[in-house]
C-alpha positions in Angstrom: 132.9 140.5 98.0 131.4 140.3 101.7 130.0 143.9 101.5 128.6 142.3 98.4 127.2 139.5 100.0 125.8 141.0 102.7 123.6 143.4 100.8 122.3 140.8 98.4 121.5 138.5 101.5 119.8 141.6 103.1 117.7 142.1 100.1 116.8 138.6 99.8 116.0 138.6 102.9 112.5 139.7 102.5 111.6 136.7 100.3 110.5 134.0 102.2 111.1 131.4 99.0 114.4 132.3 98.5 115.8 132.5 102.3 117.8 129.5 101.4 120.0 131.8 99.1 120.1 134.5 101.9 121.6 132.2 104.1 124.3 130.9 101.9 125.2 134.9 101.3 125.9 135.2 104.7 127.5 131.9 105.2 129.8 133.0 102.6 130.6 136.7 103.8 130.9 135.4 107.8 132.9 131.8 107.5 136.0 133.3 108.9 134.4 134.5 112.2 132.8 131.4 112.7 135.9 129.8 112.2 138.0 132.0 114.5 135.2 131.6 117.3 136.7 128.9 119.6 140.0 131.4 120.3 138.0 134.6 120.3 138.4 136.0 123.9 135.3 137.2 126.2 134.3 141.4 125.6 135.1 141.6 129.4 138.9 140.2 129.3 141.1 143.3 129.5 144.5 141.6 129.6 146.9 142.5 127.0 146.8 138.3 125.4 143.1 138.8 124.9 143.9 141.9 123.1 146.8 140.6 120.9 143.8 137.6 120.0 141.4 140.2 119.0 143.8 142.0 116.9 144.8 138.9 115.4 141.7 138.3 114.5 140.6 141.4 112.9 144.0 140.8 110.6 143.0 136.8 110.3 139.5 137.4 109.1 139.6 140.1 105.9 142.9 137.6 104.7 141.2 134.4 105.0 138.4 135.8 102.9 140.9 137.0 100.3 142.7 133.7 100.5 139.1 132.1 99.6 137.7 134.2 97.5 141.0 133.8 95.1 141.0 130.1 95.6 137.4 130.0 94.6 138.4 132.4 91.3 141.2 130.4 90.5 139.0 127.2 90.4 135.8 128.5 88.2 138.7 130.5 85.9 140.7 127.1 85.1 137.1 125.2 84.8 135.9 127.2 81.8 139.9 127.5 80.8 139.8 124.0 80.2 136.2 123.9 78.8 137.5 126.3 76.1 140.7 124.7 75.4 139.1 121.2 74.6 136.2 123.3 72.3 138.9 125.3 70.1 140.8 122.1 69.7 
């Protein structure tokens, strides 16, 4: 889904009417990093705790975005679940 997002948003990039939606693309794909930001260490710290961060990190990001993206499934899925449950009955 970020790859995803990340193309689109490039694409839509080019359209200066619909930046709006280019923006929320990449809002969506890059969230975690921006979240993660405040305990990212500096490029320049070679101790082995800014290391373990980093690492942590690049674990952290790809399963928040999972965690997300299934949350967000989940949700529209039981919305139209319900939607069809009360028009069948």
């Amino acid at each position: 889904m970020p790859i995803l997002a990340f193309e689109t948003g490039s694409f839509v990039r080019g359209f200066a009417s619909i930046r709006w939606l280019s923006d929320t693309l990449f809002w969506v794909a890059g969230w975690p990093l921006a979240l993660l930001k405040p305990i990212t260490p500096n490029s320049e710290d070679t101790s082995s705790q800014a290391a373990n961060l980093r690492l942590a990190n690049l674990i952290a990001v790809p399963l928040l975005d999972v965690l997300m993206y299934s949350f967000l499934t989940y949700i529209i899925l039981s919305v139209f679940g319900r939607r069809k449950q009360v028009g069948s009955a």
